[in-house]
N, C-alpha and C positions, 0 to 999 in steps of 0.2 A: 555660505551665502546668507545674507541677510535676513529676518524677518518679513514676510508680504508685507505687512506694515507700514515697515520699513521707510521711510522718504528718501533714503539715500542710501551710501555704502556708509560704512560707521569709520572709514579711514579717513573722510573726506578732513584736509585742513583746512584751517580757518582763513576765512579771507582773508587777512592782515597778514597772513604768511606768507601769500604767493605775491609776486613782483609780480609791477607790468610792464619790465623789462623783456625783450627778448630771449626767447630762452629753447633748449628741447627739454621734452619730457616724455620720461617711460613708464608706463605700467608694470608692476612683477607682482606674481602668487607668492602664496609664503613659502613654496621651495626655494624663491631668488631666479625663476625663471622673468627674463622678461618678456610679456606678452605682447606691447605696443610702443612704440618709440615716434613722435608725432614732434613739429617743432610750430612755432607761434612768434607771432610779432609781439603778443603781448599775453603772457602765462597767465596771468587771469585770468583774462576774459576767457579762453579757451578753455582752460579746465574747469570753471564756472558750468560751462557747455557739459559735460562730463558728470558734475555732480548734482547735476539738476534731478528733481521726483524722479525716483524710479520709472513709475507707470509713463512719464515721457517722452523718453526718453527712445531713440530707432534700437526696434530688438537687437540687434548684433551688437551694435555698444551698449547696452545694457548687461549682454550676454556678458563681455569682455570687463568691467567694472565691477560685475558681480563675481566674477572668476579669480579677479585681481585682489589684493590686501596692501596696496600700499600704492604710492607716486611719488616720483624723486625728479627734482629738473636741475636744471644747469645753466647759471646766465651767461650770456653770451654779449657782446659788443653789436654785433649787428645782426642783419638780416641774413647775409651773407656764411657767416661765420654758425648760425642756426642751419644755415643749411648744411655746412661740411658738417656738424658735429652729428647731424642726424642720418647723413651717407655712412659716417664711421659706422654710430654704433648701429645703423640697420645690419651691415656687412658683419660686423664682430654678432651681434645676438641673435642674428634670425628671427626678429619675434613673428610668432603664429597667425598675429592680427596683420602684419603689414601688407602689402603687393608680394606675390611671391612669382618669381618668371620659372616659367617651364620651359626655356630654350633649349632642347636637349639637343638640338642639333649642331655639329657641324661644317661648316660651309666650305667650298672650295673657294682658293683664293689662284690669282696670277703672281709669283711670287719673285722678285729681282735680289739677288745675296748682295747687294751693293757691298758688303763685309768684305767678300773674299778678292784675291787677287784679281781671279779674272771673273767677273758678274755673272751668273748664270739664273736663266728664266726658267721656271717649271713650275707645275701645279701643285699646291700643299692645301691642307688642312690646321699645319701647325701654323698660329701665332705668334709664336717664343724663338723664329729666327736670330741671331742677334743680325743687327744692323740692315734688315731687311724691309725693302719698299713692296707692300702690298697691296694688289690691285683688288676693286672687289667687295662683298662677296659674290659671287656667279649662283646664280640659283641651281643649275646643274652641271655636272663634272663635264660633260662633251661641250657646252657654253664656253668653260675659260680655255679647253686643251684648240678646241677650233678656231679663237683667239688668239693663243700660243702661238698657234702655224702660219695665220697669215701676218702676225708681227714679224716673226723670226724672218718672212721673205722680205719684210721691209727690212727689216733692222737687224740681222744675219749676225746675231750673240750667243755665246755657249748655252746651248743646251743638255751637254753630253754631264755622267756623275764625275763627283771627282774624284773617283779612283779614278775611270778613263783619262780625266785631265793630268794626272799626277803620273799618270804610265807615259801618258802621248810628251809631257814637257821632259820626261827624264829621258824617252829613247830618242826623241827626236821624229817619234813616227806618229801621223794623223791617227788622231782618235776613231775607233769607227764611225759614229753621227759623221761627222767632219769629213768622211771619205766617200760617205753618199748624200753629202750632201745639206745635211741637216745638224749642224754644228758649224756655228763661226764664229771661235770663240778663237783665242792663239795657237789652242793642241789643233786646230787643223791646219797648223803652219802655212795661213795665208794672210795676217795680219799679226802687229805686233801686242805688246800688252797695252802700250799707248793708244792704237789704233782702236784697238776692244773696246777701253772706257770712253773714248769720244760718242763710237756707239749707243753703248751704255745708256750714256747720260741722253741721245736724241733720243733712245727707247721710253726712257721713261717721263720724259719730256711730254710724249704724246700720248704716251700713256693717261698721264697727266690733265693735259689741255690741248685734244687734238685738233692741232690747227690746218685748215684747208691749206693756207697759204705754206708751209712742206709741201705739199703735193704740186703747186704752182713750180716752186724754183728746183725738185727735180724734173719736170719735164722739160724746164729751160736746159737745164742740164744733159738732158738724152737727144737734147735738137741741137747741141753743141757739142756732143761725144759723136753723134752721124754725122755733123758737120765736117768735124776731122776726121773722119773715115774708122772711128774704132767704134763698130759695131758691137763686139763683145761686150765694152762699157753700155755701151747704148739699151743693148735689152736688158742687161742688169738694171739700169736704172728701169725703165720700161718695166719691168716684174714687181720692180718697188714700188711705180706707184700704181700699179694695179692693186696690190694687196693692203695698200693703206686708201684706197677706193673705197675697196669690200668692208676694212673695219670699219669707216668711217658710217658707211652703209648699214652697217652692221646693228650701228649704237643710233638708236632712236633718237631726233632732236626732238627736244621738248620746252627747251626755255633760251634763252639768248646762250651767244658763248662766251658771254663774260661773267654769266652765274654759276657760283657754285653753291649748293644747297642741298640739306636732308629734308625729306618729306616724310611727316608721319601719319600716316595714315589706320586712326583705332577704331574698331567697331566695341560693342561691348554690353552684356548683359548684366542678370544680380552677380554672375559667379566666378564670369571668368571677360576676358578682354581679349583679341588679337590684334595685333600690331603691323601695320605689313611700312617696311623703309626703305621709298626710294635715296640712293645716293646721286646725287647728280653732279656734275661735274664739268664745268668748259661748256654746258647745257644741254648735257646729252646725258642721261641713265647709265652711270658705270658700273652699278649695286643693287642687290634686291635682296631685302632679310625682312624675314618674319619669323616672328615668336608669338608664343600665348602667355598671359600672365592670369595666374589668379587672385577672386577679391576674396577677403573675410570681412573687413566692415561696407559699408556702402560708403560707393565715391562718386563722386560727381568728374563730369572730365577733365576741368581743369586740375585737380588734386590728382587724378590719373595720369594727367599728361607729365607732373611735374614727378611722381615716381619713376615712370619709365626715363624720363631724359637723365635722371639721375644715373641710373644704369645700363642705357643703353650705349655708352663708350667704353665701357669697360672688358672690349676686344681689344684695344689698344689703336682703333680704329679714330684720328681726332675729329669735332667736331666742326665743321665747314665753318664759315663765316654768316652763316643766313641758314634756318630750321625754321620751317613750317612745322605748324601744331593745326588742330583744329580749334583748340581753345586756350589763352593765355592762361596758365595759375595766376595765382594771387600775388604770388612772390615769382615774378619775372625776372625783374630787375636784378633779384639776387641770383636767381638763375642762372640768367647771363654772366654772372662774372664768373660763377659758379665752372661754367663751362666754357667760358674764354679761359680760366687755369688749366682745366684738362687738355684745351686745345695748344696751350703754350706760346701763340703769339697773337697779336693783332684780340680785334673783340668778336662776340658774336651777339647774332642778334635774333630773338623771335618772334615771329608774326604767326598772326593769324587770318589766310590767306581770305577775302570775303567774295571778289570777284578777279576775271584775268586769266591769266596762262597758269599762275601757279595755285587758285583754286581751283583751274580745272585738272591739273594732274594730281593734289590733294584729293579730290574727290575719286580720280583715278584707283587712288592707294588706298582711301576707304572700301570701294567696291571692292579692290581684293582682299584687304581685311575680315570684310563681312564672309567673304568666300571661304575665307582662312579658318574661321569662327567654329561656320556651319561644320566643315569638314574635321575640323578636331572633334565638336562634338560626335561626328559620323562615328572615328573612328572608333573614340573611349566607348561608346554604346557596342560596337562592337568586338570591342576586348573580351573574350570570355573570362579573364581572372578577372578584368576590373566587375562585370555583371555576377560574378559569385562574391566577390567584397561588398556588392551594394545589395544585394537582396542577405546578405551575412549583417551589416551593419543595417539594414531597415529594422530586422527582428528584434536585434537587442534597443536598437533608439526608440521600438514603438513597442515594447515586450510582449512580441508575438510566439506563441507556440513553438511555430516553423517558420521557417524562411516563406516569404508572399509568392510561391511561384509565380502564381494568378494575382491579374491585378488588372482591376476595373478602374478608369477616369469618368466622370462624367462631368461635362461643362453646357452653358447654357446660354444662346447668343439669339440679342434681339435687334430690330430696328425702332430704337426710338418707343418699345413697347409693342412692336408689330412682329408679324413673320417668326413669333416665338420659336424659337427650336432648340433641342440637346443635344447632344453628340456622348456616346459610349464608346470607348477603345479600349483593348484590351491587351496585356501584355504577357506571356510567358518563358517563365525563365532572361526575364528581364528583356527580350524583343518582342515587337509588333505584332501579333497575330489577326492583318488586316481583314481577311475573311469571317473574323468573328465580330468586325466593328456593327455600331447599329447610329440609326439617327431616330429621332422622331420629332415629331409636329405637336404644337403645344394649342391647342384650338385658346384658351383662355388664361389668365394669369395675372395674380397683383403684381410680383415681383419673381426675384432668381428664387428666391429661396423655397416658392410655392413653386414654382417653375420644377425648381429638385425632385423636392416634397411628390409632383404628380407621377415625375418620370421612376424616381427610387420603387415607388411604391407597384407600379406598372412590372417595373424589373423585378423585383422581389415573389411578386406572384406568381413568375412562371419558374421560381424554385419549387415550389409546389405543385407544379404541373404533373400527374401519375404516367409511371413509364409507358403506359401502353400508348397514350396520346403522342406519347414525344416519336414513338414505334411509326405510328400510325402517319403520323409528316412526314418521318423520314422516308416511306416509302411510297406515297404519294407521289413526291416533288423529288425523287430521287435519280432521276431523269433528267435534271434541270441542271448542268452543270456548273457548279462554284463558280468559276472562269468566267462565265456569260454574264457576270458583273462588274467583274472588276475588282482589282487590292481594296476602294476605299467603297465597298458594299454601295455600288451602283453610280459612280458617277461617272461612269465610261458606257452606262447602257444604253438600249433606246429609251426615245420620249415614253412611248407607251408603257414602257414597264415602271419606268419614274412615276406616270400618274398613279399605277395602281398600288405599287409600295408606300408612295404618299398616301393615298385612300385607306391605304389599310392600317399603316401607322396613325393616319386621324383618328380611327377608329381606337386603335389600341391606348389610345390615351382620353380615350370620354368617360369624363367622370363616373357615369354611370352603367357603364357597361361592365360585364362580370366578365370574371376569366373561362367560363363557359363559353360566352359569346366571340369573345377573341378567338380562340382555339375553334368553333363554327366556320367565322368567316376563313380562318385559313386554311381551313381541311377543304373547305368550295373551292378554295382559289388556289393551282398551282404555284408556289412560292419558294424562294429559296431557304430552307432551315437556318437557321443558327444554332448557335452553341449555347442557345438562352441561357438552358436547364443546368448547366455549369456552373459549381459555385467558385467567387472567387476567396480568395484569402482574403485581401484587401482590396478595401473599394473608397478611392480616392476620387474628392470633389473637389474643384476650382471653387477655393474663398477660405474664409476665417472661419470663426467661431458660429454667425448666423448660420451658415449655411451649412455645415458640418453636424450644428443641433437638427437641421432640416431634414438631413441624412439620418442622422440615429431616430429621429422620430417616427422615420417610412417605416424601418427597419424594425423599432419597435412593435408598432402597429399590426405587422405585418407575421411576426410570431418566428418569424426566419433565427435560425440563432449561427453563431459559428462565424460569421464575420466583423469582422474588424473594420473600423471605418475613420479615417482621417481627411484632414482638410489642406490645401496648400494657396496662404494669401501669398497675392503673387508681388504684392511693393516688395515685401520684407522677405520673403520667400523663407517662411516659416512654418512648422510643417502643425496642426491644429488637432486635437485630440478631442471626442465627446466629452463637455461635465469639466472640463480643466480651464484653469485662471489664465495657465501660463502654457505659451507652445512649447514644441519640442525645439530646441536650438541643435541642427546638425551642421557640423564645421563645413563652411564653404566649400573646400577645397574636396568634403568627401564624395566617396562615391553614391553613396545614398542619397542624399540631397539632388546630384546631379539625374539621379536617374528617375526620381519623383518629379523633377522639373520638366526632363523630356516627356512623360507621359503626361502631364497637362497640358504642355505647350502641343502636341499631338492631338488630344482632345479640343485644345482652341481652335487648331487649325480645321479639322473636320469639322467641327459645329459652324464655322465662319462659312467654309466651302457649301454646305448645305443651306445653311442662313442666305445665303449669295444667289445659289441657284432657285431656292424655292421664290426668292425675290422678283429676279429675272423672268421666271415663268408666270409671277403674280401677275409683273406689267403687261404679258406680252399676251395672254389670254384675257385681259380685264379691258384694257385700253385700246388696244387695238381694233377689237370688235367693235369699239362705236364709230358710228356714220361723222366723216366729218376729221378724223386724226389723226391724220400722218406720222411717220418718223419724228418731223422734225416739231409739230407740236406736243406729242405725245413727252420728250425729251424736255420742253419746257415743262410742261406741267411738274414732270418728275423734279427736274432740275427746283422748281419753285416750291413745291408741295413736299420731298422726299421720300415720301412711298403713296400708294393706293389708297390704304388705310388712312391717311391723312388725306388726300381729297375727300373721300368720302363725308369724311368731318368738315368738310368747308361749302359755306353759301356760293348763293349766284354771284354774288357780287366778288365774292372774294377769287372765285373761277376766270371770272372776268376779268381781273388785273394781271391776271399771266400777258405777256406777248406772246400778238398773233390768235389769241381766244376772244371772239367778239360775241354777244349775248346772245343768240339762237347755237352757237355751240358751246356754250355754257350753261344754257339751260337742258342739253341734250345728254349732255357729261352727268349734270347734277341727275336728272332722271333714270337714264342707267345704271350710274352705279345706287341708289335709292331703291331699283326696283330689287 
């Protein structure tokens, strides 16, 4: 790595050397690993971007420049031609920095062997049939098999294996399926092999593009089979088109039935993306897949969009003629031709749906995306290997003694400078231990960092609280069941108990009160204990470098020793050390990183939920009370003003401009809240 100095990496070439030709380019260490494979309309300018001052470069490509010793490109003819070369060598190098997909799953497909003699339909997983038409994918295995059944009554094709086929065409005797039933393929020697394929081909015909009007000219056909008295025919037909009813029923319309189209639907954070893809088809939903991907550099979503489409056909699945994105790349144009080859005939086109039927089912596949997101992260949070990798890998990236069992967040969320408040949550053994959460009320404050500064320091004292004290609460309030709160320490209790945990967390944060005092008013007032007196390992604050110095200096102050204390800025999601120039850089994809993220995003969200109701309760006891306010003025004022705290600060005159506020109750407003 460089010099801090430094202005650049010392590999960088000289302007005159790079074209502004199209071209890809990759990163490699001096093992000859490549780290990054990136491509460009014109190699200058972009790697320009690259070797720009270090210090301004976004930490994660900094991270990746400074890791790196060398960059090699390769010119190209077009746009186009930049794109396959950069599909190649993503696939042949894996580098570490690109989009990496986690698809580990899967899917069931509806599977037709058009290959074999006689066509046979059944459920698979495998891809690599030869010559096989697949329907699909089915999000779960009872979805395509219930499928299966009610085609097979329409369209009555082998479903039996082929050994049975190969027994039933050698003796001359129905295959089992075929003898009750469920087999109409030639081994149940009721049609021929010609008969079979005509089948065949309507099966997947509708498969295809299921069209209403089949269903119109068999019922002409069962009113012309009871015409001539062969009822047998007649309910056969009748059965068929019952059962192409039901699929028809079956499959959601959602767009005309002369579109066919993929819908992509991504959500996506610093670290990772879900993907969720409708397939559509004849205008009706034939497919649903989703995958996660992860990030190492930061990407914006059109540069994301243009990753995944990259790889998302690479089931052998080809691309429809029309794909919704939520945002075009830069390199569309190229795209498209890009994947009119993979598709192999006719062109394809992408949009970006903004209003209509096909942004509302875009938007559809975003909300399950987001859904998709939340719940990967659930699960990885509750992987026990991956939580002993990530507090394994915290220790050595922030060189801690031991692994953080314990681990404190603390974040700090205002309105506007009002309603100050913090949030504490606590984590062991890398999950939530709600019952130990805290909030508290900030009566005063310049900024976050003084905001920290009063809480850290609050906190840090009652490590010093002597055992008998902490004795003496617990048997108190020992009475008082945990439960009678709630997981997120009281937002499920009564009013009354709200105000007086409020009151008494005001308390606990005035500047001049001693910890005597504190420990007074709680030994008076039945209260539920915490786990104050617990020390943790590590004790994480939402920000950078200010806030982080804000932390070590409670803590200093405070004579406390024995913990460790880090910061996480949440743009670059970089993880901040006391006294250091430079963050710690932890690889996207790891588990440490991910598990520091969920514990502040935890910490946001409780600070936000307390920030919100202390709000709520601000307006609904301050404003209400005056003569003169209804609902629906009281909701202007707010609506015009934004909180309390800012009326407060506003004249007559300026009270007066809301609608519906005329000067006798704006001078009524201004006097109350004044007195």
């Amino acid at each position: 790595m460089p010099p801090r100095s430094s202005p650049t990496v010392p590999y960088r070439p000289k302007a005159g050397e790079i074209p502004t030709s199209p071209g890809v380019y990759r990163f490699q260490d001096d093992a000859g690993r490549v780290l990054y494979v990136g491509k460009a309309k014109n190699l200058r300018q972009r790697l320009s971007n690259y070797f720009a001052p270090l210090h301004t470069l976004h930490e994660r490509t900094r991270h990746m420049v400074t890791h790196a010793t060398s960059v090699q490109w390769t010119v190209v003819n077009s746009d186009f031609e930049s794109l396959q070369l950069e599909y190649t060598w993503i696939k042949e190098f894996a580098p570490p920095y690109n989009v990496k997909f986690r698809d580990d799953k899967t899917y069931p497909y509806m599977v037709v062997t058009l290959g074999d003699e006689a066509p046979r339909v059944m459920v698979s997983r495998n891809r690599r049939i030869p010559k096989a038409r697949y329907f699909g994918p089915y999000p779960k295995i009872w979805a395509v098999r219930q499928t299966v059944e009610l085609m097979v009554r329409a369209f009555p094709i082998r479903t039996c294996s082929d050994s049975s086929y190969k027994r039933a065409m050698s003796t001359g005797r129905a295959c089992f399926p075929g003898q009750i039933g469920r087999c109409g393929g030639p081994c149940s020697m009721k049609v021929t092999i010609e008969e079979h394929r005509k089948i065949v081909d309507q099966f997947v015909s509708f498969m295809s593009y299921p069209d209403p009007k089949l269903i119109s000219r068999l019922q002409a056909d069962m009113r012309a089979a009871s015409a001539a008295l062969e009822f047998e025919r007649a309910a056969q037909l009748r059965d068929r088109v019952s059962a192409l009813e039901n699929v028809i029923e079956s499959s959601a319309v959602v767009l005309r039935d002369d579109v066919d189209a993929d819908v992509f639907g991504i959500e996506h954070d610093e670290l990772a993306a879900a993907v969720q893809l409708f397939r559509v088809r004849g205008g009706r939903i034939r497919g649903v897949r989703s995958w996660v991907v992860d990030k190492e550099l930061d990407l914006g979503m059109g540069e994301l969009v243009d990753s995944i489409l990259q790889s998302a056909y690479d089931d052998g699945e080809p691309p429809p003629r029309e794909i919704v994105v939520p945002e075009l790349p830069d390199d569309a144009e190229a795209l498209e031709v890009f994947l009119a080859q993979v598709r192999g005939r006719g062109s394809v086109k992408l949009r970006a749906a903004q209003r209509g039927e096909k942004a509302a089912l875009l938007q559809t596949a975003t909300m399950n995306a987001k859904q998709a997101l939340g719940l990967y992260k659930t699960r990885r949070s509750a992987d026990y290997v991956a939580r002993s990798k990530a507090l394994t890998d915290l220790q050595e990236a922030l060189e801690l003694d031991e692994a953080p069992l314990r681990m404190e967040c603390f974040d700090v969320s205002h309105l506007s400078g009002t309603n100050i408040v913090a949030s504490m949550v606590v984590f062991e053994d890398g999950l939530p231990k709600k019952d130990q959460y805290r909030r508290f009320n900030i009566a005063e404050s310049s900024d976050d960092t003084d905001s920290l500064y009063q809480v850290l320091s609050r906190r840090f004292s009652y490590l010093d609280r002597p055992d008998d004290v902490d004795a003496e609460l617990e048997a108190l309030v020992g009475a008082a069941p945990l439960a009678t709160l709630g997981d997120d320490r009281g937002e499920t209790a009564a009013d009354e108990l709200e105000d007086l945990v409020d009151e008494l967390e005001d308390d606990d944060l005035d500047e001049d009160a001693e910890p005597a005092d504190v420990d007074a008013d709680l030994t008076a007032t039945p209260k539920k204990p915490g786990k104050f007196s617990y020390r943790p390992n590590l004790l994480i604050v939402d920000g950078g470098q200010p806030q982080v110095a804000a932390a070590a200096r409670a803590l200093r102050e405070s004579g406390v020793t024995g913990i460790r204390i880090c910061g996480i800025a949440k743009r670059l999601e970089e993880v901040w050390l006391p006294d250091s120039d430079y963050p710690v850089i932890l690889p996207r994809n790891s588990e440490a990183l991910f598990m520091i993220q969920r514990i502040r995003d935890e910490a946001h969200r409780f600070a936000i939920t307390h920030q919100r109701t202390r709000r709520k309760r601000d307006i609904t006891s301050v404003l209400n009370d005056i003569p003169g306010l209804g609902p629906t003025r009281v909701r202007e004022l707010l609506r015009h003003f934004g909180s309390v705290a800012n009326l407060k600060k506003a004249g007559i005159d300026e009270i007066t401009a809301v609608k519906g506020i005329g000067q006798a109750t704006a001078e009524t407003v201004h006097a109350r809240l004044r007195s």
